[in-house]
VEXPALO-89568 format. One record per residue (C-alpha): residue in one letter; x, y, z; residue number from 1. Coordinates in steps of 0.05 Angstrom, whole numbers, plus 5000, padded with zeros to 4 digits. Example, Ala and Ser with C-alpha at 12.3 -4.5 7.8 and 13.67 -1.06 7.14 Angstrom:
{site A {5246 4910 5156} 1} {site S {5273 4979 5143} 2} 
***
This chain:
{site X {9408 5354 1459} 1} {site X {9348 5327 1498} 2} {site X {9331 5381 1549} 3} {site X {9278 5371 1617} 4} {site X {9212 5397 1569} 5} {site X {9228 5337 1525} 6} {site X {9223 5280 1570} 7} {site X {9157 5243 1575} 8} {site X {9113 5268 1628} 9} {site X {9115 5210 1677} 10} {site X {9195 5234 1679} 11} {site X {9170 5302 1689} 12} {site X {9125 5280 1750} 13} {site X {9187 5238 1777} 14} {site X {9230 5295 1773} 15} {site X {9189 5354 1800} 16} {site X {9168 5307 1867} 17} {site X {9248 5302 1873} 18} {site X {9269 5376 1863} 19} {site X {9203 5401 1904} 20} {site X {9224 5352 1965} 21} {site X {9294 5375 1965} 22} {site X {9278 5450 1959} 23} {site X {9231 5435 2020} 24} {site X {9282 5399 2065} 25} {site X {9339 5462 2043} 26} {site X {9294 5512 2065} 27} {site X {9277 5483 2133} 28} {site X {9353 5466 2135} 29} {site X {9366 5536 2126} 30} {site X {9306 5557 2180} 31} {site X {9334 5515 2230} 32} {site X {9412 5548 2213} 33} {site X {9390 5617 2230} 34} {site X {9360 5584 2290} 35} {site X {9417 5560 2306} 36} {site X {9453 5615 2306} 37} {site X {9406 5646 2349} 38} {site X {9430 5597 2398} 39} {site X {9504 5597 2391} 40} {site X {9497 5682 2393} 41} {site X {9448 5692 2450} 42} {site X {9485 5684 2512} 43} {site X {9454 5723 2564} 44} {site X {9381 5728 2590} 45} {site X {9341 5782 2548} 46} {site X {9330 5846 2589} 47} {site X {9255 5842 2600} 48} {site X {9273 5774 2622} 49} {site X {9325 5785 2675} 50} {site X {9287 5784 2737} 51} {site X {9246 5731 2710} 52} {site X {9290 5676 2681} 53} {site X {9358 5661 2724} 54} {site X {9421 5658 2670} 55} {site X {9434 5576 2698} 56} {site X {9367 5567 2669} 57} {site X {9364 5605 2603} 58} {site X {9434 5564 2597} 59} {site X {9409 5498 2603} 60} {site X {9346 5516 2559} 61} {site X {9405 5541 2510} 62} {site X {9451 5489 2502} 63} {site X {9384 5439 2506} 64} {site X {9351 5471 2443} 65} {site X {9420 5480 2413} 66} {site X {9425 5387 2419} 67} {site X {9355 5385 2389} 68} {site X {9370 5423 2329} 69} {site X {9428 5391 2316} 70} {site X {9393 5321 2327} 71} {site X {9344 5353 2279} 72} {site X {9386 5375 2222} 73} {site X {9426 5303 2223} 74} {site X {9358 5261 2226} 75} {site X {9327 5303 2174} 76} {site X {9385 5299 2116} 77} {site X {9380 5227 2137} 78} {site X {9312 5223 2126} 79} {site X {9306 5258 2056} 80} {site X {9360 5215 2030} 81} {site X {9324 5145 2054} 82} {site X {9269 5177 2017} 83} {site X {9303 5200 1948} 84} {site X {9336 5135 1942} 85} {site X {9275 5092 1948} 86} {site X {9248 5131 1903} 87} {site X {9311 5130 1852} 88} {site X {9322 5054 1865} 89} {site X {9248 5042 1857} 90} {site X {9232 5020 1932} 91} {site X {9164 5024 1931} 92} {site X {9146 4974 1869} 93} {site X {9196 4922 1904} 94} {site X {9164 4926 1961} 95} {site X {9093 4918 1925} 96} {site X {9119 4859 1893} 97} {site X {9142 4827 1961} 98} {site X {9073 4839 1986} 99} {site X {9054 4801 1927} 100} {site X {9102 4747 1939} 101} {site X {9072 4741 2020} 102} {site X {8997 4736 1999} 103} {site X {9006 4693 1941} 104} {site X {9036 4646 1996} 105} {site X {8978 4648 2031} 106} {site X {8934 4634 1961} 107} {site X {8913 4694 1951} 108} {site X {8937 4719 1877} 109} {site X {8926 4785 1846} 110} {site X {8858 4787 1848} 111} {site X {8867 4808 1920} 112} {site X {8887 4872 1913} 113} {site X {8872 4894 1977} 114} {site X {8904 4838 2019} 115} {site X {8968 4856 1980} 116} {site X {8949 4922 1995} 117} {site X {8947 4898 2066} 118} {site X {9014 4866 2071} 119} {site X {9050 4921 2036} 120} {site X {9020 4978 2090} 121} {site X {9052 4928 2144} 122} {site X {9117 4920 2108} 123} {site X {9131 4988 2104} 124} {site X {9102 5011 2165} 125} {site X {9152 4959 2185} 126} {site X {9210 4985 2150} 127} {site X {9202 5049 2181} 128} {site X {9193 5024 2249} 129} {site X {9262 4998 2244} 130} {site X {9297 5057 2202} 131} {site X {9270 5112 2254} 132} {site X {9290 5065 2322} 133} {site X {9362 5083 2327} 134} {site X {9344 5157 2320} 135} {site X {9285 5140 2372} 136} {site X {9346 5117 2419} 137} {site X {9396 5167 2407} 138} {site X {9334 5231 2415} 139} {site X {9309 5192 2480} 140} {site X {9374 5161 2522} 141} {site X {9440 5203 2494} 142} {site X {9400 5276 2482} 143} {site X {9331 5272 2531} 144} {site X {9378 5235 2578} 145} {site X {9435 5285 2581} 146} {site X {9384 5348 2596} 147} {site X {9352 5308 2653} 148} {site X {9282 5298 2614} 149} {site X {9277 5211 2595} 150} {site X {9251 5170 2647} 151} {site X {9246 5110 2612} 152} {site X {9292 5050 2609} 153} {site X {9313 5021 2548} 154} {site X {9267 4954 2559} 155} {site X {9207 4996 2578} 156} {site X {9221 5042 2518} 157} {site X {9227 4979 2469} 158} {site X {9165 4944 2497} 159} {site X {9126 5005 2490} 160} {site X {9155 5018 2417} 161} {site X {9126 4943 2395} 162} {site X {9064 4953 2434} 163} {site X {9049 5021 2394} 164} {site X {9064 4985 2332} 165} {site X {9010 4927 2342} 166} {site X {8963 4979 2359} 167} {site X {8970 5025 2306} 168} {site X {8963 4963 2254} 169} {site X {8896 4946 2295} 170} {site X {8872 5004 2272} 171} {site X {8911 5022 2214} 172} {site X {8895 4956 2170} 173} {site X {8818 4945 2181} 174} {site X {8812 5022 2172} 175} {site X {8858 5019 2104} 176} {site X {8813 4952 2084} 177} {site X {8742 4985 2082} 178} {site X {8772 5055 2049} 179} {site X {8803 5015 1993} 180} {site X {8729 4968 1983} 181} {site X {8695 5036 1992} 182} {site X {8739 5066 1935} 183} {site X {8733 4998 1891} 184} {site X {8652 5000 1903} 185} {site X {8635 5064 1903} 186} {site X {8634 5078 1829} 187} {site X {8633 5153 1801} 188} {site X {8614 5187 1864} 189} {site X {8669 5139 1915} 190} {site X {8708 5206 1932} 191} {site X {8642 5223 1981} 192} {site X {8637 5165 2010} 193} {site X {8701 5155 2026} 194} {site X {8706 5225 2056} 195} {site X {8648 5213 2093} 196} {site X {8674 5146 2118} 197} {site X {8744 5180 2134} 198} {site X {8698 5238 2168} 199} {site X {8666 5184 2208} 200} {site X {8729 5149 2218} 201} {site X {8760 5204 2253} 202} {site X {8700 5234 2292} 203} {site X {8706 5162 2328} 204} {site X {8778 5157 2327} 205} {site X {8776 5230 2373} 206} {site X {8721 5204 2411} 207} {site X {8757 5142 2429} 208} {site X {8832 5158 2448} 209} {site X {8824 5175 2515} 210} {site X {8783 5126 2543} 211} {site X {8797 5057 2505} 212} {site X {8870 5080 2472} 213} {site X {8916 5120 2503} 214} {site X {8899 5077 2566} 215} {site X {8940 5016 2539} 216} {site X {9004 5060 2547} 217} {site X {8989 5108 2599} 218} {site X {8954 5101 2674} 219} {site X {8889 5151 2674} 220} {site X {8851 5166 2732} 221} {site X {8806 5216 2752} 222} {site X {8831 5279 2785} 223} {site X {8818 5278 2859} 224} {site X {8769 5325 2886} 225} {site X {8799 5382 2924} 226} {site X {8818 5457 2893} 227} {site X {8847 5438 2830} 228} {site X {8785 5400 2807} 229} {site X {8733 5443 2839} 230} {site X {8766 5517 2800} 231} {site X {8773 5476 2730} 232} {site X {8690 5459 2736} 233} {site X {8674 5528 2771} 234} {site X {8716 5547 2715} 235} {site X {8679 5508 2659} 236} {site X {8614 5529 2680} 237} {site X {8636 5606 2678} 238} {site X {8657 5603 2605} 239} {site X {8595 5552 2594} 240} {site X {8648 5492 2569} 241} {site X {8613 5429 2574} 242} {site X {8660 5389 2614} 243} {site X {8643 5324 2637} 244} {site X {8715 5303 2670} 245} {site X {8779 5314 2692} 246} {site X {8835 5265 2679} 247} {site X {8914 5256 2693} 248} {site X {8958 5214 2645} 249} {site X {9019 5189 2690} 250} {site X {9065 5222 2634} 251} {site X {9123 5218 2691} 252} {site X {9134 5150 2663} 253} {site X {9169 5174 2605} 254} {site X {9191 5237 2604} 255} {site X {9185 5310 2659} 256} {site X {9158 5344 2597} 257} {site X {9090 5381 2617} 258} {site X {9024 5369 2580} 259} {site X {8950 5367 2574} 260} {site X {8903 5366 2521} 261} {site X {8818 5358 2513} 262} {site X {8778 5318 2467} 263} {site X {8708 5301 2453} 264} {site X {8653 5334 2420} 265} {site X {8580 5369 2443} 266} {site X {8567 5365 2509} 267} {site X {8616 5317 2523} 268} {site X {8687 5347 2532} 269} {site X {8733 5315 2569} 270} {site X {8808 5343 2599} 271} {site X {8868 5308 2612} 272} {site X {8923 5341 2662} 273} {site X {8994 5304 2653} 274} {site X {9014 5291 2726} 275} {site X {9076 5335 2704} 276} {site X {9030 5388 2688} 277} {site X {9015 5399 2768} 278} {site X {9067 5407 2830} 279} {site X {9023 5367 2879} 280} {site X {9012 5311 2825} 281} {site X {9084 5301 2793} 282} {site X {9119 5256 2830} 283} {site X {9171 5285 2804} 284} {site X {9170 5332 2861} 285} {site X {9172 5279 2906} 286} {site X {9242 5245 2937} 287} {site X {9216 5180 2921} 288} {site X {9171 5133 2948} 289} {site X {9156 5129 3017} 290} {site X {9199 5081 3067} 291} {site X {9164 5009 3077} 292} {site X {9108 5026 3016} 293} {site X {9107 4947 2975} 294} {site X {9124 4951 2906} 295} {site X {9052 4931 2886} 296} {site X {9025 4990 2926} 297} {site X {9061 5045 2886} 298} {site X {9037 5071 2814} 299} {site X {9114 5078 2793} 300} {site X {9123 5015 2743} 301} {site X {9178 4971 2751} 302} {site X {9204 4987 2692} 303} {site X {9203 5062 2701} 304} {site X {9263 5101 2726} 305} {site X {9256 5107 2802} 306} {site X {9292 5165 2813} 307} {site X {9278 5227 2766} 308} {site X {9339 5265 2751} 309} {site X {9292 5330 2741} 310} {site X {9258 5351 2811} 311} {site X {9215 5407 2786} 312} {site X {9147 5411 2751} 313} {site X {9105 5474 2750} 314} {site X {9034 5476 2720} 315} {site X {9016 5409 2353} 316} {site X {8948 5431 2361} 317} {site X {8923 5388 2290} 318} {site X {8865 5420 2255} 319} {site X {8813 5366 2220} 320} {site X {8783 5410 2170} 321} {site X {8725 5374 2134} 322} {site X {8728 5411 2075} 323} {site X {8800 5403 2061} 324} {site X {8788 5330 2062} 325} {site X {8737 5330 2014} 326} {site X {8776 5374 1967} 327} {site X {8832 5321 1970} 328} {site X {8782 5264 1958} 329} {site X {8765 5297 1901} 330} {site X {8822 5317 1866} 331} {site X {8843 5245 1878} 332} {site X {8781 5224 1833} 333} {site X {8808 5265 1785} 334} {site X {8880 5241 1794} 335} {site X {8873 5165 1798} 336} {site X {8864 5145 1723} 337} {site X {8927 5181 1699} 338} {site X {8971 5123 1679} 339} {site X {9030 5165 1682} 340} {site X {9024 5175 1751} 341} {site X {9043 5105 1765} 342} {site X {9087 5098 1708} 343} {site X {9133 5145 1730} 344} {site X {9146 5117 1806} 345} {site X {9149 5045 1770} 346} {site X {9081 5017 1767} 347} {site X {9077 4996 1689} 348} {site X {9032 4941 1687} 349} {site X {8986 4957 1752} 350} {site X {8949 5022 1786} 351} {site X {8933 4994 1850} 352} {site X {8893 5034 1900} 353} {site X {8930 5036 1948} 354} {site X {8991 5066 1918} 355} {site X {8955 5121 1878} 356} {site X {8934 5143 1947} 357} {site X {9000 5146 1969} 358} {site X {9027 5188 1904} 359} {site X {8981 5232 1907} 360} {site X {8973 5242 1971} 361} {site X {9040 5240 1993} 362} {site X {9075 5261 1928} 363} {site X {9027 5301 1885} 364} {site X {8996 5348 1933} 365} {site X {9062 5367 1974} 366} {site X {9060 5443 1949} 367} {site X {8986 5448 1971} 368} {site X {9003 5404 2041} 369} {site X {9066 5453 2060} 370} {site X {9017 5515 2041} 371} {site X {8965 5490 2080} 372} {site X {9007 5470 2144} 373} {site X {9040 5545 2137} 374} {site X {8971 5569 2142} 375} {site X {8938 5525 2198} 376} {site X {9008 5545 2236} 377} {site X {8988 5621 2231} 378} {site X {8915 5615 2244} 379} {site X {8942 5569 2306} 380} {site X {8976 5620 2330} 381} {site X {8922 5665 2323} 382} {site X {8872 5626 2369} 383} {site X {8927 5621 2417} 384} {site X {8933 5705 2421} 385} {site X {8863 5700 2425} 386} {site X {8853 5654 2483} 387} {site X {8905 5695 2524} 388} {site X {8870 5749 2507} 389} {site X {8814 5717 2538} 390} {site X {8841 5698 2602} 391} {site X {8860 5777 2607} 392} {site X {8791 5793 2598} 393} {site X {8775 5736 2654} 394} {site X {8819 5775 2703} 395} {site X {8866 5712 2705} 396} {site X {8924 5750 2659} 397} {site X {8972 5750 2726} 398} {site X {8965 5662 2731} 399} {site X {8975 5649 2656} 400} {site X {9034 5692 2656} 401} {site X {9067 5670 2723} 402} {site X {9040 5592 2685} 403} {site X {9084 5606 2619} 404} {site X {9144 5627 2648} 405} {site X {9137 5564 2691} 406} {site X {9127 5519 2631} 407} {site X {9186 5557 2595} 408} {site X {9233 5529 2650} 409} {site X {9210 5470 2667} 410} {site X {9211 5449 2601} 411} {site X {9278 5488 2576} 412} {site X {9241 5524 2529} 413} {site X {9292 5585 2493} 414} {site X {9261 5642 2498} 415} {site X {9298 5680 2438} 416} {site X {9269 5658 2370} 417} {site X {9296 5681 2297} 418} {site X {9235 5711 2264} 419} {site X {9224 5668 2207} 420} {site X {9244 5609 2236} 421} {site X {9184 5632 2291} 422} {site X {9144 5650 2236} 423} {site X {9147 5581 2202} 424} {site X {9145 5531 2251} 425} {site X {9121 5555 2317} 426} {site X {9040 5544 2323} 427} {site X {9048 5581 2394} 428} {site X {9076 5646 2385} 429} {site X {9145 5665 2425} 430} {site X {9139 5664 2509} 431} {site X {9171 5740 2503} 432} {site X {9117 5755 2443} 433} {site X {9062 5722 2498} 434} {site X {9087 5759 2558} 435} {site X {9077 5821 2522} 436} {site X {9016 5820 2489} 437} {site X {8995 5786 2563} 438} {site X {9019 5829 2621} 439} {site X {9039 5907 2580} 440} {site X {9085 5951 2624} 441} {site X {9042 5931 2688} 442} {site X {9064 5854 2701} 443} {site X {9134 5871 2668} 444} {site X {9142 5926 2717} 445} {site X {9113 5891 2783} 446} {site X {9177 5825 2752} 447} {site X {9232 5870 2770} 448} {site X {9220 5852 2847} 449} {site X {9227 5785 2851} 450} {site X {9227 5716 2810} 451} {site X {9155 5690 2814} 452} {site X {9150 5633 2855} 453} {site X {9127 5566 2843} 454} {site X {9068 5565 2895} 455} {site X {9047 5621 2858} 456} {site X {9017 5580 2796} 457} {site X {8979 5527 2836} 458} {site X {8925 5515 2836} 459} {site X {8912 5565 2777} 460} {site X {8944 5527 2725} 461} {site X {8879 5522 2693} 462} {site X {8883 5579 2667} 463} {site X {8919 5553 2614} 464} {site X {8860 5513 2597} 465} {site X {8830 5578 2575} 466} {site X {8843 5559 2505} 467} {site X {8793 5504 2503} 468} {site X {8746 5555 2492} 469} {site X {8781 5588 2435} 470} {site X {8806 5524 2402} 471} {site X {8771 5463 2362} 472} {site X {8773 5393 2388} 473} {site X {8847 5352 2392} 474} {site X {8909 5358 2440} 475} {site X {8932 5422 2454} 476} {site X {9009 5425 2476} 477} {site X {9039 5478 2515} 478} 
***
């Protein structure tokens, strides 16, 4: 009887990516289970919380985290099925033959690998625009929607779907063209180059977002001088951060979720406040806009909700690491002449580029990517003790703290985590893990007297910020 060691290797390949994404997708099923029940079980504020977090609110945050872990747990088993059975029904070659079929109508036969290579990025890219947009719905107008948080209408949300997709093939096809030519020319030594050209790539990409990207979704303008602005550069210049300016995103548009996030690089740093972020900003906070004010006057968009269900705003970080990148470049040198790679997700007669980036990538190095993301999770966590740590040392331990428990609520964050699910997935530890290693006995102690109000975060909320020192360039999310 034929047993698993005697099948030919490319069966061997096929079969290990299967079993290795299955035993992934249990195990988070089975993280997000004792989460859970964490959930369902905790039904009353922790003690060191009680005078800081009223039981309507630790409710809400409850039964809001309990939705989204639910949503979770149906979208992901979801997910990992679309994805076994293109793989069993051998989705990805019929979908590189289809690409095939589209250039050849344009004259452009086989020879064109990477127009092919073009067309099939877009198809599928396509494909799982479509597949993920009723679960885009359902997350943003039945779940978002019920907790107060979506502030979107379903025509603005659609619009702004298609106009996401457009831009990401703007810069996802001309970027894919001149890796794959890079690859093709670059003969023994093409892994550096195109590490240094994906390097480059995303050096510019960073540089960019802010000021030419994110600005074809999002309204940015300058923070108005006054407090707010003058602390954050006072601030700056006290930790020696080279900050050039301040923005805010009009995030109210979408959602009451708080936010902010730096980018840049030398001497050229750059912050961006989401208008949720800050009480006097939000218009959240506001009743609406003022009596006898013309449409065209106002920065709400027409399209936007005008009346935000959630009045009340108080104040993943990725990791590019240059080496890793290399490494995988490298190992994908090695990689990309083993026929029975291809062979065994149904490329017989071909080994285009394009798709031996993708199984190795995607397929191949899936141990080493879910090691890797466990460890840039810890050593996130790490820089974030650290930069409260060094907002204690800055004497501004007593605004961060009053600033978390504000972001907690405001954005129904539980407070009650199951330790390995915290362990796994959270790149910012616990708030109750925070709050302790922030405040000791003294802060807890001075809590008991009263709930700490909101006027008390403003216009401190930069404090927060504190972890641009601590932290490497991207968004940070609180």
């Amino acid at each position: 009887m034929e047993t698993i060691l005697d099948l030919p290797i490319e069966n061997k390949i096929f079969y290990a990516v299967l079993v290795f994404s299955w035993t992934v997708y249990l195990w988070e099923a089975y993280l997000a289970y004792r989460q859970r029940r964490t959930y369902r079980s905790t039904m009353h504020v922790p003690q060191e919380l009680g005078k800081i977090m009223d039981t309507d609110t630790f409710e809400k945050s409850r039964l809001y985290q309990l939705d989204k872990s639910n949503f979770s747990f149906w979208s992901g088993l979801y997910s990992e099925t679309e994805g076994t059975l293109i793989l069993l029904l051998g989705g990805i070659p019929f979908l590189w033959k289809v690409a095939g079929t589209v250039t050849a109508r344009f004259g452009l036969g086989a020879d064109y690998e990477i127009f092919q290579s073009l067309s099939f990025l877009m198809l599928a890219t396509l494909f799982s625009a479509f597949t993920g947009l009723p679960w885009s719905i359902y997350n943003t107008f039945v779940i978002e929607e019920k907790h107060g948080f979506n502030q979107q209408t379903l025509g603005f949300f659609l619009k702004d779907a298609v106009k996401k997709f457009i831009v990401t093939q703007c810069i996802l096809l001309p970027v894919t063209s001149l890796l794959l030519y890079i690859i093709k020319i670059g003969g023994d030594f093409f892994f550096i180059y195109a590490w240094l050209f994906t390097l480059g790539v995303s050096l510019v990409l960073v540089t960019i977002y802010a000021d030419y990207i994110a600005p074809l979704f999002d309204k940015f303008t300058p923070l108005p001088e006054g407090e707010l602005k003058e602390e954050i550069e006072s601030m700056s210049k006290s930790i020696n951060f080279p900050l050039t300016k301040v923005y805010v995103v009009e995030g109210s548009k979408r959602s009451s979720h708080s936010n902010a996030y730096f980018y840049g690089f030398f001497k050229n740093k750059r912050i961006v406040l989401f208008d949720t972020l800050m009480e006097d900003y939000s218009p959240l906070n506001k009743d609406g806009e003022p009596e006898n004010v013309p449409a065209e006057e106002t920065d709400t968009p027409t399209e936007a909700k005008a009346k935000p269900k959630n009045k009340k705003q108080g104040c993943n970080n990725p990791e590019v690491l240059a080496m890793n990148s290399f490494l995988c470049f490298f190992l994908f040198a090695v990689l990309i002449g083993r026929k029975e790679l291809f062979i065994a997700f149904g490329f017989y007669d071909s080994q285009p580029t394009l798709i031996g980036l993708m199984i190795i990538f995607q397929f191949i190095f899936s141990p080493y990517n879910e090691v890797l993301s466990f460890c840039l999770t810890v050593l996130s966590r790490r820089f974030e003790f650290q930069a409260d740590a060094f907002a204690r040392g800055m004497g501004r331990a007593s605004e961060l703290y009053s600033a978390l428990i504000k972001l907690n609520k405001d954005n129904l964050g539980f407070p009650v985590a199951d330790w390995l699910f915290s362990m796994w997935h959270y790149s910012h530890p616990p708030l109750l893990e925070r709050l302790r290693a922030l405040g000791g006995t003294k802060f807890l102690f001075l809590t008991q007297f009263y709930l700490l109000p909101k006027e008390f975060v403003v216009p401190n909320v930069f404090s927060l910020n504190l972890k641009l020192y601590c932290n490497g360039p991207g968004p940070i999310h609180f």
